[in-house]
N, C-alpha and C positions, 0 to 999 in steps of 0.2 A: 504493500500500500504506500510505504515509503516514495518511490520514482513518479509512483500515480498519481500522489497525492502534491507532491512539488511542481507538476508540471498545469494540474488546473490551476492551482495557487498562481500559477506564474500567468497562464490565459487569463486568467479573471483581473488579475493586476493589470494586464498589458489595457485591460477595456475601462479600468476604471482610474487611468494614468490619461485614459484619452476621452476622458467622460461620456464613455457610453455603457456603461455597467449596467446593466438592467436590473431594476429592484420590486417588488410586489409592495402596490400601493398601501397604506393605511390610512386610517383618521381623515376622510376626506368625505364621512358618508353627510353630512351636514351642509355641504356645498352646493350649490347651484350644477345643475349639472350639465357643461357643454363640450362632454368627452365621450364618453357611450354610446354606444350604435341604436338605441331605443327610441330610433327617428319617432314614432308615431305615439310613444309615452305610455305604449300597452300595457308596458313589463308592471305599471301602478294604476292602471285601468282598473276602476271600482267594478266596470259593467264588466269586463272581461271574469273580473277575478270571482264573483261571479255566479258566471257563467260555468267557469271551470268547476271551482266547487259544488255545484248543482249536478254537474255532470258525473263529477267523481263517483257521487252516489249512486248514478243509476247503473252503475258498471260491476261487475265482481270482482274483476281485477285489475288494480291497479299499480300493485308493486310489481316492478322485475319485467322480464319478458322470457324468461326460461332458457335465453341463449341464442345459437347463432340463429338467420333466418333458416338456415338449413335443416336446423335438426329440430328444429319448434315451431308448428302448423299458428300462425301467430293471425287470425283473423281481422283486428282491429287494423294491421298494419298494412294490411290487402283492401280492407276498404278503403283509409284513406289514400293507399296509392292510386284506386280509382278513381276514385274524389278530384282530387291531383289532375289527373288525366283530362277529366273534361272540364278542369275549373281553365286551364291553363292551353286549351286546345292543341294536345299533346297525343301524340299515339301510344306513348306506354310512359311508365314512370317507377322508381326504384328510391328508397327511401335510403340512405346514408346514416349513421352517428352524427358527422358535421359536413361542412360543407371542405373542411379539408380533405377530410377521409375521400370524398365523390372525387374533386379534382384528380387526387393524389392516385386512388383509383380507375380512375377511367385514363390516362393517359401514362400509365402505366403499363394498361391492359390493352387500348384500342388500337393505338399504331402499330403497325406490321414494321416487320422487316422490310427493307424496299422505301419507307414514307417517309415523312419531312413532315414537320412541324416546325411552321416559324408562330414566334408568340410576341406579343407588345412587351416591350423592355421592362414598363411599370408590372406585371401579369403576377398577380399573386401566390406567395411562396411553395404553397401545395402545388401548383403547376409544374414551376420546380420539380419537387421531388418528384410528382411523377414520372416526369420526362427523365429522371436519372433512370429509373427501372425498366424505364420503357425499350422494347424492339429496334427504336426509331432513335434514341441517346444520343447516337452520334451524326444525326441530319436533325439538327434542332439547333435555328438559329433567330435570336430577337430582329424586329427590327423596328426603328424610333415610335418613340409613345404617338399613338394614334397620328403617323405620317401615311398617308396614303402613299404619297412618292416611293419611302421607302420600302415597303410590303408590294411595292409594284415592281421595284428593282430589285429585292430577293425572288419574286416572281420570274420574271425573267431570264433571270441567272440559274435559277434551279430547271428551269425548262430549257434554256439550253445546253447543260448539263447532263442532263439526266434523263434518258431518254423514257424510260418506265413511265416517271410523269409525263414526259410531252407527250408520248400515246397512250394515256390515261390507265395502264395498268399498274403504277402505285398511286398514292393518297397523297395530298396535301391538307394537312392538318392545320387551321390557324387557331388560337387561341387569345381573345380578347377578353373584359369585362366590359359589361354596360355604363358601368358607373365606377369611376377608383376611386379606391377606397381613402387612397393618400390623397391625390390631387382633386377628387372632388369633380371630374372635366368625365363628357361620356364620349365612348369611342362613336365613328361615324358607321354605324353598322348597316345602314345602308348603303353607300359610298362603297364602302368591305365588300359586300354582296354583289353588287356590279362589278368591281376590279375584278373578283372570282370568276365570274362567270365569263368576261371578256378574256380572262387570259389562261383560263383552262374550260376549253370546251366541250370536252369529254366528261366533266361536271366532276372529275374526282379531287373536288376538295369537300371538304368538311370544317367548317367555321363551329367551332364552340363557344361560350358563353356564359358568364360568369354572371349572373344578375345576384347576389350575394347582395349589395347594396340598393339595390333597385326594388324588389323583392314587398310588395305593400304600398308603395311612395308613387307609380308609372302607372298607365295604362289604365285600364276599366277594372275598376274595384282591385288595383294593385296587382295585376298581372306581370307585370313587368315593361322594360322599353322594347324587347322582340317582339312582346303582344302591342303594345303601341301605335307600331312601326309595320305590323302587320305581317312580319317574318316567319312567324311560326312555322312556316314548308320550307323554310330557306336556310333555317340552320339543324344540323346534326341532332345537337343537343343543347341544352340551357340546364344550368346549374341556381335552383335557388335556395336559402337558406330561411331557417326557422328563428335562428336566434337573436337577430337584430332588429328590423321592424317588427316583428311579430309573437316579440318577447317568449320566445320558444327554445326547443333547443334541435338540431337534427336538420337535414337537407332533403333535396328530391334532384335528381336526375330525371330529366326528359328528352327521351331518345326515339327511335325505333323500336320493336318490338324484337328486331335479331339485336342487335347492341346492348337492351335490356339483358336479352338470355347471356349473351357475352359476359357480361359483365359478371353476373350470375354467377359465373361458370371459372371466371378468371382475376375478379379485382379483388384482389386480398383484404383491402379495409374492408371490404365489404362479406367474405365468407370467414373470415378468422375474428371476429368478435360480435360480441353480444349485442342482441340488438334497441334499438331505443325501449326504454320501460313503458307499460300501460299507460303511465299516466302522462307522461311527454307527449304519445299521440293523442290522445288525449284534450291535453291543451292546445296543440296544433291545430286540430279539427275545431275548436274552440274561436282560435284570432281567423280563420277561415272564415267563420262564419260570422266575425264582425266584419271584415274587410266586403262579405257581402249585404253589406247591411250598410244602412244611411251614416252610421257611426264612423265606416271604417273611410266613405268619402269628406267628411268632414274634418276629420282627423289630419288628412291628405293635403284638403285645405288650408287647412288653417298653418300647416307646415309649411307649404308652399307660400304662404302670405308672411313669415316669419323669416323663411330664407332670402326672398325679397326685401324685404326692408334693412335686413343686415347688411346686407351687398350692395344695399344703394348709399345707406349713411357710409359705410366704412369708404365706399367706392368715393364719395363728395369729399372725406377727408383727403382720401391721399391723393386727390387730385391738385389738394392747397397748400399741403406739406413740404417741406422740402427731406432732405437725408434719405436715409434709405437702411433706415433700423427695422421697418419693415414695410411689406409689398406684397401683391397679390400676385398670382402667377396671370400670363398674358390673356388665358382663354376663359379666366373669369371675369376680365374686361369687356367680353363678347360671348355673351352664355348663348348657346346651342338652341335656338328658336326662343329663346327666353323660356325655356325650363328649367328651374330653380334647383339648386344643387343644397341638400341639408350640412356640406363637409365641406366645408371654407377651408384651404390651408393660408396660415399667413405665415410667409418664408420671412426668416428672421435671424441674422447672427447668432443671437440671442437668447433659443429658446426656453430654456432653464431658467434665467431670470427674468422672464417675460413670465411663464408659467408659475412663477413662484411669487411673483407681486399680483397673480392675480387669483390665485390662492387667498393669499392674507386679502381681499376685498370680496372673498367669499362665493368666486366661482371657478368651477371643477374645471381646468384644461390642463393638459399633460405637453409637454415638450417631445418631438419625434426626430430623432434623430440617425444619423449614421448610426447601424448598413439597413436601417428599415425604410431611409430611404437614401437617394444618391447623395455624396460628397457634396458639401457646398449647397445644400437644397435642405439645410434644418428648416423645422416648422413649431410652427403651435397650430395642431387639426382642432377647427371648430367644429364639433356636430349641434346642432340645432336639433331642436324637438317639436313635436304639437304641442306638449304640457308647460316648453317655454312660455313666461310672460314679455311682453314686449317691453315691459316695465326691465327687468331682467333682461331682458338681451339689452336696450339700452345704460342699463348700467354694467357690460361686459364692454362692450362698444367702447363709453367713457373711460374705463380702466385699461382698455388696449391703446387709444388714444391719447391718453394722460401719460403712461411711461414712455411712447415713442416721442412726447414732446420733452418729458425727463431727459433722458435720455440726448437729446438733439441740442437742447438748453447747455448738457452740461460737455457737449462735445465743443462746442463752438467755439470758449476761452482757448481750449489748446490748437483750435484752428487758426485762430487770430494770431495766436503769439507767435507759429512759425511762420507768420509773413512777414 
């Protein structure tokens, strides 16, 4: 244990020599909370909770789920996969642990030998790891955060290259999210959908999708931006998750009906552990059925009317401002038909002691830092909520705006003096 235990000692030092040590939050539950993925404020939803608890009752079982889906005839978990299926205009559908386990899983399992998988640089870390396990590992290459040019010039290249794909008997795999999670900006998934099709006519590619953040917030009674956008035949598969707007925990894969069985048959997260307890699905089936209900539109609303207003005061600041202690990234300048983003990033030298004076004025944000995200690209992620008050976000607003003037105030004596 000796050599082993010197050498984490020494990894954990090197992160926290460069302040990025990752620590598990406390003493923060009393704060305003504008850090949490609980876009829609379910997760303290009186009507939901409820709901659920009414529901518990009528059930026999609700602990456990007896293990994997394999060896445990699990019915509750078959009908809301059904459920699923037609809420989300879906040909089949496959329930996950989380929404890492499905990523991590399916592109793992789905790429062949022979395929290619390019993914957007931002593409969340499950993506990753699946693409290490994957057939396909060594034809897996990013290319710039939602640049069409560039997914058009690995296009290209891989097709003249590689002849399998130019005569459409391997896959091209692409891998986006609808909505990121860091920057807050949605991919142009239609734009995607056309370059595909113009530049592999033999139609074997496969565009994925990551609505994890989308997921409640898009589309008719929260379908998502694919349902939106009217994609649902245009893409492979969509991944969405249970436990961020929908105050749940657990994912869905929505594929094909052969990709389902595939998967089934091959994606390890998914046959080597136990599966979601009674009572998770449960409460799934539960935010389901607010999202279809007047509740779950209002909700939507009112969040969307809250991420607007933040974007437009902070946006009028730093248009008057000078420095550049902090900044918005360029595509939150020009939002995507004006569809309101809940995940503000405000890029900041700074983020630690931005996040920490705004702390002590009594509202929840966390500092994001290298390697979660690029070099040079610190932040402090704003998420916004429905259960936000506008009173509350405007006294986040003042507190974000008050230390960038701090801060600028007290740069400028040692600006003066070297001239």
């Amino acid at each position: 244990m000796g050599e082993l235990e010197g050498k984490l000692k020494k990894a954990l030092k090197s992160r926290e020599d460069r302040t990025i040590l990752r620590r598990l939050p406390t003493g923060t539950g009393s704060l305003i909370d504008f850090c949490s993925n609980d876009y829609l404020s379910l997760a303290s939803n009186s009507h939901l909770r409820s709901r659920f608890l009414k529901e518990l009752g009528k059930h026999k079982k609700i602990l456990g789920s007896g293990g994997s889906r394999l060896l445990t005839d699990i019915p509750g978990h078959e009908a809301l996969e059904t459920r699923l299926t037609s809420f989300f205009n879906a040909p089949a559908a496959l329930l996950f642990n989380s929404g890492f386990d499905a990523n991590a899983g399916f592109f793992a399992a789905v790429p062949q030998a022979g395929d290619v998988i390019l993914y957007d640089e931002y593409i969340h870390a499950s993506v990753h790891d699946g693409m290490r396990s994957s057939r396909a590992r060594d034809s897996a290459w990013p290319f710039k955060h939602n640049s069409l040019a560039s997914l058009e010039h690995l296009l290209r290249t891989i097709i003249e290259d590689r002849a399998g794909v130019r005569k459409g008997e391997n896959s091209v795999f692409v891998a986006v999210e609808s909505l990121y999670s860091m920057d807050g900006d949605f991919a142009p998934l239609g734009e995607i959908v056309s370059l595909l099709d113009r530049a592999l006519p033999y139609r074997n590619h496969h565009l994925v999708v990551d609505e994890a953040h989308a997921t409640g917030l898009y589309g008719e009674n929260g379908r998502g931006i694919v349902s939106m956008l009217g994609l649902e035949t245009r893409v492979t598969a969509r991944l969405h998750t249970f436990g961020k707007a929908l105050a749940g925990s657990g994912a869905v894969i929505l594929t094909s009906p052969l990709i389902l069985d595939y998967l089934v048959n091959y994606a390890r997260p998914f046959i080597y552990t136990t599966a979601l307890n009674h009572a998770s699905v449960i409460g799934i089936g539960c935010s389901f059925d607010m999202l279809e209900e007047d509740a779950g539109k209002e909700l939507s609303a009112q969040l969307a009317y809250i991420c607007a207003h933040f974007l437009r005061v902070l946006q009028s600041y730093l248009r008057t401002s000078s420095g550049s202690w902090i900044y918005l990234p360029e595509m939150l300048w020009t939002p995507e038909n004006d569809v309101a983003s809940p995940i503000i990033p405000l890029i900041t030298r700074y983020p630690r002691p931005l996040a920490a004076y705004l702390q002590k004025l009594g509202f929840l944000t966390r500092p994001i830092t290298y390697p979660t995200v690029p070099k040079g690209m610190d932040r402090i992620r704003i998420c916004l909520h429905a259960g936000n008050t506008i009173e509350g976000v405007d006294g986040l607003l003042a507190g974000i705006m008050a230390w960038a003037d701090t801060q600028r105030r007290a740069e400028s004596p040692n600006v003066s003096s070297k001239l």
